[in-house]
N, C-alpha and C positions, 0 to 999 in steps of 0.2 A: 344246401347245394344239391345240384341234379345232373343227371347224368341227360346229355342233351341229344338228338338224332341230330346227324350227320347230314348236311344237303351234299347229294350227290352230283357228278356231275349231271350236265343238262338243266337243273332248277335255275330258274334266272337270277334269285341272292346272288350268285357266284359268276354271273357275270355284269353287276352291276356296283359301280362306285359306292363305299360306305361310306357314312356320314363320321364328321369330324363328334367325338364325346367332348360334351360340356365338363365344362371344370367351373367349380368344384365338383368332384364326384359324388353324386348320389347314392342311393340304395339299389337302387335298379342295376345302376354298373358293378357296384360290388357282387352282389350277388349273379350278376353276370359271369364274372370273372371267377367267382368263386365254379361255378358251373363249366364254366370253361376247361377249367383245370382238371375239375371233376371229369368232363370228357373226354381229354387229353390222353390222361393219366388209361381211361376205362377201353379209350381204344387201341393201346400200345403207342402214341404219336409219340412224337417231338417239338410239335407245334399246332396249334390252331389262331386261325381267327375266326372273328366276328363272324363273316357272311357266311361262315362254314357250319354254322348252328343258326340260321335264319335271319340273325340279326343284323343288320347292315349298319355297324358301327364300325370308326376305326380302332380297334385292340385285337392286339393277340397276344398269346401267352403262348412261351416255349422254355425248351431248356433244349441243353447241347453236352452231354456226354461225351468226354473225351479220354483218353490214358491218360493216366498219372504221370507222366514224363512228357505228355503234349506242354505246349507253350499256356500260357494264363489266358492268352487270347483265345484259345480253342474251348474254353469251359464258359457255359452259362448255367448259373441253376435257374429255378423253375422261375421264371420272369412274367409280369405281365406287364405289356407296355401299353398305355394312351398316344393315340393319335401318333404312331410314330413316322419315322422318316430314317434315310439312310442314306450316304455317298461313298462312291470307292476312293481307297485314299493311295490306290497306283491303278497302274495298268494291265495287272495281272489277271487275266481270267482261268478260272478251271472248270473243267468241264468234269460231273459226277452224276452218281446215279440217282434217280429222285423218284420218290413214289408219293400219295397224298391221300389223306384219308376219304377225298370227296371222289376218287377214282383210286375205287380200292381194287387190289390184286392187278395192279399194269404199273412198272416203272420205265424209265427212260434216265438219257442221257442231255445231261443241260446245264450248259456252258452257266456261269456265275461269276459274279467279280471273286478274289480271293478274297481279298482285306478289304473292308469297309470301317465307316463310323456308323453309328444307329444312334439314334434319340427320340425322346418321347417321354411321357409323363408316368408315372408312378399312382397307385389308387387314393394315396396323400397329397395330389396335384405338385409332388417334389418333381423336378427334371431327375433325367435317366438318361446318362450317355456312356457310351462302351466305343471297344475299337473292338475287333470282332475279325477271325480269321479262319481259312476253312472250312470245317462241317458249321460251324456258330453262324459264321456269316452268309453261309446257305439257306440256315433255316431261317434267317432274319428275313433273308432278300424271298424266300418262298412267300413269306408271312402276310410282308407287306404286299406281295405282290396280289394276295387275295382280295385286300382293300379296295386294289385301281379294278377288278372284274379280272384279273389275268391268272390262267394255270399253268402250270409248266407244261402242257404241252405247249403252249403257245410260242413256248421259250427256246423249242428243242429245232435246231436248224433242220433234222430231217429224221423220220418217223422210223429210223431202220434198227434203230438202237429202243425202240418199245417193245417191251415184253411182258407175258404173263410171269408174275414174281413163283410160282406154280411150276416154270418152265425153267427158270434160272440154273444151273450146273449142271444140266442132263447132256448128257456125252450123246453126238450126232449118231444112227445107226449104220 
């Protein structure tokens, strides 16, 4: 496993559709994923995918940290999903703050369904499906969204809520 360089924003991986992973999985995806993780874990994240380390495959691996007294739907551990996909299962949106490691030190504010389902494959070509709520189903919907070329600024109705994370709780003069 390798600790992998990050595409920043601007490189075109990141705005360019990933390709769906072949199942059965290979060597090349595991060791992918394993790498993945390895980057994850090396940048402080909560999620990556594919186009985010060059590759333009559909996976990503995240996990979601929540309090002990959050709901079961708020916690993921350290997950890597195939070729996933996701629906919201009301009409709930929240809006939260989001930063990402391909536009590092600026986060923003960006509306997200609350409750979703998510599915997609496992490195044992097993199904994978969750309900998902929250910070979880934020970093779901961040995830995938790196797959279709999309970043959360894209997501953010209006730029007035971007900040340097640098700048965040300094009291106006």
């Amino acid at each position: 496993m390798a600790i992998r360089k990050v595409a920043r924003m601007g490189h075109p991986v990141l705005r360019t559709p990933a390709a769906p992973v072949g199942l059965p999985v290979d060597a090349r995806v595991r060791e992918l994923a394993a790498d993945m993780l390895a980057t994850m874990r090396d940048e402080g994240g909560v999620g990556l995918a594919g186009p985010q380390i060059h590759e333009s495959l559909r996976m990503i691996v995240f996990h979601a940290p929540a309090p002990a007294n959050a709901p079961l739907e708020e916690h993921a551990p350290e997950t890597i999903l195939l070729n996933p996909d996701w629906e919201p299962l009301d009409d709930t949106v929240d809006e939260g703050r989001e930063g990402c490691l391909s536009i590092p030190g600026l986060v923003g504010e960006v509306p997200r369904w609350y409750r979703i389902r998510y599915w997609g494959w496992d490195l044992e070509g097993q199904p994978l499906s969750r309900e998902a709520v929250g910070f979880h189903a934020r970093v779901v919907q961040h995830e995938c969204d790196h797959l279709d070329g999309i970043l959360y600024l894209d997501r953010m109705p209006e730029l007035t809520s971007l900040a340097f994370t640098t700048e965040l709780g300094r009291e106006t003069p």
